[in-house]
C-alpha positions in Angstrom: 55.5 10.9 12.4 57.4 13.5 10.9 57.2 17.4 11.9 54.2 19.0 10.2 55.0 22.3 7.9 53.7 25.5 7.8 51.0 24.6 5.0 50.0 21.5 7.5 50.3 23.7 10.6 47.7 26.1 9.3 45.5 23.4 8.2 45.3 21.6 11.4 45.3 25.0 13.7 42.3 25.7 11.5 40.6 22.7 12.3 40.9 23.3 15.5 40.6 26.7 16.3 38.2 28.1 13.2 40.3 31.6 13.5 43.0 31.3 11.5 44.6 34.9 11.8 45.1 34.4 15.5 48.1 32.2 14.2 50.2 34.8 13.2 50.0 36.7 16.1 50.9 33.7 18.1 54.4 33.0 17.1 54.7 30.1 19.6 52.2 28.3 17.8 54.0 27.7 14.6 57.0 26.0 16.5 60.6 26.1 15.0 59.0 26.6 11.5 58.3 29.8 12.3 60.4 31.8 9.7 63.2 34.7 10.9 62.4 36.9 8.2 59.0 37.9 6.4 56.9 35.6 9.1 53.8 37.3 7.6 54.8 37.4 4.4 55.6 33.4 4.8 52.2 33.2 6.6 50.1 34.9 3.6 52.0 32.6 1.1 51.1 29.3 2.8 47.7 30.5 3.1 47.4 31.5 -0.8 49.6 28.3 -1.5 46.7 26.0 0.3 43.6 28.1 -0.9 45.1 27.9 -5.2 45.4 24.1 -4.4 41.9 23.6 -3.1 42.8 23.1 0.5 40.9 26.4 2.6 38.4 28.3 1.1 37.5 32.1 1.6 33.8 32.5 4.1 32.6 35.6 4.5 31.4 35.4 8.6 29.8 38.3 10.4 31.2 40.5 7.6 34.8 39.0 8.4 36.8 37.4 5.8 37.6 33.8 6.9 38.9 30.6 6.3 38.1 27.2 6.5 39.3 23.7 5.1 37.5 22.2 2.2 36.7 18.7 1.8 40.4 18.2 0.5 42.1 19.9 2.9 40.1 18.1 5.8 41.4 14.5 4.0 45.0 16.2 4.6 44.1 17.1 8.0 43.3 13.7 8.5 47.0 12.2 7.4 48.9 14.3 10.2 46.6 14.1 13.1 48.8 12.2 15.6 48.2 8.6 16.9 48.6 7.8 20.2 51.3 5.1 20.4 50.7 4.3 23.8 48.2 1.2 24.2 45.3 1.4 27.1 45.1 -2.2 26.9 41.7 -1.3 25.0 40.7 -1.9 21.3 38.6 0.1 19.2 36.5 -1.6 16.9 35.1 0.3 14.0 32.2 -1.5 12.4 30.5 0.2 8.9 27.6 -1.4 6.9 27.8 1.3 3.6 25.7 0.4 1.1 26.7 -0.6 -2.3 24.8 2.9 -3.8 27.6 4.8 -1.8 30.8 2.5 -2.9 32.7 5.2 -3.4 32.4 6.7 0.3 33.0 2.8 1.6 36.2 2.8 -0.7 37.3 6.2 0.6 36.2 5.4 4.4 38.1 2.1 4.4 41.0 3.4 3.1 41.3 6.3 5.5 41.1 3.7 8.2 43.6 1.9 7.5 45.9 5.1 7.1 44.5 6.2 10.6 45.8 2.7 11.9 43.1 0.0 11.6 43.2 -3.2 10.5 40.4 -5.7 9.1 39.0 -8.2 11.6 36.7 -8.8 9.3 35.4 -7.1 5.6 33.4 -4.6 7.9 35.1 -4.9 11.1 38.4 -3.2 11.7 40.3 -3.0 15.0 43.1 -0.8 16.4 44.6 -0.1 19.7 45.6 3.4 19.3 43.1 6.1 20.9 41.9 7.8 17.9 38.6 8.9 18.5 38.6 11.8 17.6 40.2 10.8 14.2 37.4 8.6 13.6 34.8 10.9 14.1 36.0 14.0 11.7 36.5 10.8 9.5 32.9 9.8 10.2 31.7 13.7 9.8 34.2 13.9 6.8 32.6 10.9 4.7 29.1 12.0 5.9 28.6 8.4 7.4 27.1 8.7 10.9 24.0 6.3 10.0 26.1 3.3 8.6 29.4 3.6 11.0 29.8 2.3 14.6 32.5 2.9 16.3 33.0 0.7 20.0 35.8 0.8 22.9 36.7 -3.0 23.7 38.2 -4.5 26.8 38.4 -8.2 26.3 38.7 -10.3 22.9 39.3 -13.9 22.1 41.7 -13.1 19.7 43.9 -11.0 21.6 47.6 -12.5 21.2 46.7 -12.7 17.3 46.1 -8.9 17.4 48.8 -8.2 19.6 51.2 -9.7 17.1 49.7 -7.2 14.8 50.1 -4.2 16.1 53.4 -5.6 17.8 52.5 -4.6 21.3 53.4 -6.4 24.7 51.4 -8.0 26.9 52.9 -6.6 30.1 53.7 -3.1 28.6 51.4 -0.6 27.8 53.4 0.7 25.0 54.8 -0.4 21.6 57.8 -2.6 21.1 
């Protein structure tokens, strides 16, 4: 996965933090992106940048001005969370019955999925060795889905070397090949 920039930085320190100006007084969070000259200046940009594209909208909180991610900018959030590539010699099944009304949130849930790593078992049924649960769950909050989406941690299968193949892991090593 490549290095996130500033613009991705924000979002994700946002989305984990809620406090957004805390950033720029934390220089060490921003890594070797953070810039020489202007750093606030840089900052503000990014920030302005992300809220004219529709990615962080302006709260008012307690009479503070604040930010937080829209609906967009969560979905980006979601591209550059990081996957653990080291397998626990568990799966984690993700099973969704959406109903044809909401086709639109199945289309969208299934295809973030399978960006987050998954792979169909089944139409409903996807599996994936990474530990993502997190992921899953802001996808689960994201899509509004929490009645029609199950998400289970799996110790034995009877498909295993099939799904090994898959996800090109090893059976005596507990990382990727």
């Amino acid at each position: 996965m490549e290095r996130p920039n500033l613009s991705q930085k924000i979002l994700l320190f946002l989305e984990e933090n809620k406090d957004l100006y805390t950033m720029i007084s934390r220089p060490s969070l921003w890594g070797k992106t953070y810039p020489k000259k202007n750093p606030k200046q840089n900052f503000y940009k990014a920030v302005y940048r992300l809220k004219e594209e529709g990615f962080l909208e302006e709260v008012e909180e307690k009479g503070e001005r604040r930010y937080r991610a829209t609906l967009k900018g969560k979905v980006k959030i979601l591209r550059f969370l990081k996957k653990d590539k080291k397998w626990d010699s568990k799966w984690r099944v993700v099973i969704f019955d959406i109903p044809e009304k909401k086709k639109k949130m199945r289309n969208y849930f299934r295809e973030k999925i399978y960006e987050l790593g998954f792979r169909k078992l089944q139409e409903s049924v996807w599996i994936s060795p990474y530990n993502i649960a997190s992921e899953i769950e802001h996808l689960i909050e994201l899509c509004n889905a929490r009645k029609y989406v199950h998400y289970l941690l799996v110790e034995e299968l009877d498909s295993k070397d099939v799904l090994m193949n898959l996800f090109k892991l090893s059976g005596s090593n507990t990382t990727r090949k």
